[in-house]
C-alpha positions in Angstrom: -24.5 -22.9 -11.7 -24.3 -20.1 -14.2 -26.4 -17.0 -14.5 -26.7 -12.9 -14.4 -27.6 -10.8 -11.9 -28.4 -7.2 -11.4 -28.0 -5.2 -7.9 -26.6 -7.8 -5.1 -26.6 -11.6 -4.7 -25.5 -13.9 -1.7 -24.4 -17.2 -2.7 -22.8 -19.0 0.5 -20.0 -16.6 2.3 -20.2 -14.5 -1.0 -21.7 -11.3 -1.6 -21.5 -9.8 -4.9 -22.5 -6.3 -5.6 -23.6 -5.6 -9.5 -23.5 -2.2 -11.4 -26.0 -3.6 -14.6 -26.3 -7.1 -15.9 -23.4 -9.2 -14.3 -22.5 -13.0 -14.7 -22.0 -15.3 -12.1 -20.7 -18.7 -11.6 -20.6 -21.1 -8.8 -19.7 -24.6 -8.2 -21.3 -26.7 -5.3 -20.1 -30.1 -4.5 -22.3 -33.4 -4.7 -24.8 -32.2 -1.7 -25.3 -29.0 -2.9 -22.8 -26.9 -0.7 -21.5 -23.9 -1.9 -17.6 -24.4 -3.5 -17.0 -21.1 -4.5 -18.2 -18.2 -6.8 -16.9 -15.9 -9.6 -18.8 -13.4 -11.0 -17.6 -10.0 -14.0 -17.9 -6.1 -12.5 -18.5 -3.3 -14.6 -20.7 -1.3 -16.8 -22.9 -2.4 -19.5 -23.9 -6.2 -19.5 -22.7 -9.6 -19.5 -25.2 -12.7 -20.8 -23.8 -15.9 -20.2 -24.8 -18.7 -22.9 -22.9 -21.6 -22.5 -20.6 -23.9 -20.3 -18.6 -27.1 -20.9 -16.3 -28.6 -18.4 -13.0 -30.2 -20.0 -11.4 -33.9 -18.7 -9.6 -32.2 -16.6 -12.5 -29.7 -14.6 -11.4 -26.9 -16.9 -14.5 -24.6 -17.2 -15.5 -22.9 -21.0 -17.9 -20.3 -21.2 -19.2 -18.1 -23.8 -21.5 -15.7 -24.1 -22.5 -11.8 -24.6 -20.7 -9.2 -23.6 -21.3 -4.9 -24.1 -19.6 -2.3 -22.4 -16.8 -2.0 -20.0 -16.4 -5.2 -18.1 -13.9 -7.3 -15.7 -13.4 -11.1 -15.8 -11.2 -11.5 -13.3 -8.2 -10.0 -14.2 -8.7 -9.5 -17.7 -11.0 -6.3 -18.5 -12.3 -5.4 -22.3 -14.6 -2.6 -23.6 -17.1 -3.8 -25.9 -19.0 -1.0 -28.0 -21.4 -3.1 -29.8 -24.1 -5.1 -28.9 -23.6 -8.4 -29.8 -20.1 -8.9 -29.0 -19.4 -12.2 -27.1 -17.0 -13.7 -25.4 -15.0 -16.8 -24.4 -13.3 -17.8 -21.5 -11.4 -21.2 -19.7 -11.1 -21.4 -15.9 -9.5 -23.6 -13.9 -11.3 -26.1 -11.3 -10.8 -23.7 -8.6 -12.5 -20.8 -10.7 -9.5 -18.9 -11.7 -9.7 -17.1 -15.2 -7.0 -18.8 -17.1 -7.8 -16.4 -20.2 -10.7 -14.4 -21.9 -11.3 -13.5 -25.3 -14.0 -11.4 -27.1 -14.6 -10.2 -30.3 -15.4 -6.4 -31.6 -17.4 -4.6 -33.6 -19.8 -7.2 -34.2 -23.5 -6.3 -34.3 -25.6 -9.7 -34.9 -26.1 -12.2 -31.7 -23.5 -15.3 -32.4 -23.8 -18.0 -29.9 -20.7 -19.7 -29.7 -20.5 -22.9 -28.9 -17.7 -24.6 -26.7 
């Protein structure tokens, strides 16, 4: 399930606590049950567009990204509206990497 939030969000055992527009991300298995959940922290706003899962469970996301946010342990400062981003995680929803791109003022959609 992927999505953005703004103030606080339960999803199973998780609590997650937004300062503006935050993404989140959660697997649940075949039933429905919760897995686990990731979501970004920081200022500004984060719009998820897309997701792909690899052969492997491998998770790709892009989307937009503007101000000061945290993915995990990567963080980036993006002035411009429009920015986006794109990130892999693992099966157990651990950032493997993040990138984004500056300056950029039109809305690009990348595609995984």
């Amino acid at each position: 399930m992927l999505g953005h939030y703004i103030s606080n969000l339960k999803m199973g055992p998780l609590k997650l606590n937004s300062g503006q527009f935050d993404m989140v991300l959660a697997r649940l298995d075949a039933k429905g049950s919760f897995q686990w959940a990731v979501s970004t922290k920081g200022s500004g706003l984060v719009v998820p567009y897309r997701i792909q899962i690899d052969s492997q469970k491998n998770l790709y996301l892009t989307g937009e990204i503007e101000g000061e946010k945290i993915f995990g342990t990567f963080s980036f400062k993006a002035p411009s509206h429009g920015d986006f981003f794109v990130a892999q995680l693992t099966p157990k929803g651990v950032y493997s990497w993040v990138k984004h791109n500056t300056g950029g003022t039109s809305h690009v959609h990348p595609q995984v």
